[in-house]
C-alpha positions in Angstrom: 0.0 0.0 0.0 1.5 3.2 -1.2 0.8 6.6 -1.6 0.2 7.0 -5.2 0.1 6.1 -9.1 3.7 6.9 -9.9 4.3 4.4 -7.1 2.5 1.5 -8.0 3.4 1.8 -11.7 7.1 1.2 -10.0 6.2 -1.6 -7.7 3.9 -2.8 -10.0 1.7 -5.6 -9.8 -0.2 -6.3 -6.4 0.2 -2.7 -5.4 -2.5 -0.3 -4.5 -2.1 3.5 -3.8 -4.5 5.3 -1.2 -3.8 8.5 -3.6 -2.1 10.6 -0.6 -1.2 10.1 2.4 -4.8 11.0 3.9 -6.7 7.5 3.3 -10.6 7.0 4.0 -12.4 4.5 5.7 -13.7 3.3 2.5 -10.3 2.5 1.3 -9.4 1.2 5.2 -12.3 -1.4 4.6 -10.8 -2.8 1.3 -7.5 -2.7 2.2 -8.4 -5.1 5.4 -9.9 -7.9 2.5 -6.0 -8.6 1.6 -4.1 -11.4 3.3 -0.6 -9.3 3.9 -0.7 -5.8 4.2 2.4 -4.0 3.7 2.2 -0.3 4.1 5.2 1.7 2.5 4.7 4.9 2.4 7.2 8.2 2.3 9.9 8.5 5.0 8.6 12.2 5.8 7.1 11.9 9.6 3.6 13.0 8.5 3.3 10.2 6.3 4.8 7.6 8.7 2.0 8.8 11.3 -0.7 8.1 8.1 1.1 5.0 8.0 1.1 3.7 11.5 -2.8 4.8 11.6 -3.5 3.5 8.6 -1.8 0.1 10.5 -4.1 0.4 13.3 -7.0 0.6 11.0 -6.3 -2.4 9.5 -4.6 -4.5 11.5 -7.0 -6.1 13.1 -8.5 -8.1 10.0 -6.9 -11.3 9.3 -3.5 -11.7 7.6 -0.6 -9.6 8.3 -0.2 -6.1 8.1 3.2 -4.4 8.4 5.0 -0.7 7.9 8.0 -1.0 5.5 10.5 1.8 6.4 13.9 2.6 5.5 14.1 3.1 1.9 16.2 5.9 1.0 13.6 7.5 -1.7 10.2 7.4 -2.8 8.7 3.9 -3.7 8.3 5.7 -7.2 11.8 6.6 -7.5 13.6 2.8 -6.6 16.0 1.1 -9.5 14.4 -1.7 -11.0 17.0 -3.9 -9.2 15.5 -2.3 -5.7 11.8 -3.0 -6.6 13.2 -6.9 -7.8 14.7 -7.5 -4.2 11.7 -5.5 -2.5 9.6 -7.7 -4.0 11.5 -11.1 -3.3 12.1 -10.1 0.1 8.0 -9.6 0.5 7.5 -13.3 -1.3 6.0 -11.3 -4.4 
């Protein structure tokens, strides 16, 4: 779960954006139907706090959810070899 389309055309496949950091309960309830939920969104602090609520949100469906931090860019902005070992290192 990211923050927007430049994003998940980078990470591609199996990635949703909530368009924003700002997420609505709408988009809480879907997000809660997948089995692993991970949350990557911008290492700014305001976006981590989204983050970590959006975890609370959501964490209490089945499945897994978890906050992915320490990249050193946007998830938009990651080589093609980052997104490759992102990905194996999720099981994607």
């Amino acid at each position: 779960i990211v923050e927007g389309p430049t994003d998940v055309w980078r990470l591609g496949y199996g990635a949703v954006a909530t368009l924003g950091t700002s997420w609505t309960s709408e988009q809480a309830i879907r997000i809660r139907t997948y089995k692993h939920r991970f949350i990557l969104f911008d290492n700014e602090s305001p976006a981590q706090r989204q983050a970590q609520r959006l975890a609370a949100a959501v964490s209490a469906a089945p499945g897994t959810t978890e906050i992915l931090t320490g990249l050193k860019t946007d998830p938009g902005n990651l080589s093609s070899l980052e997104v490759d070992e992102l990905r194996k290192e999720l099981g994607l």
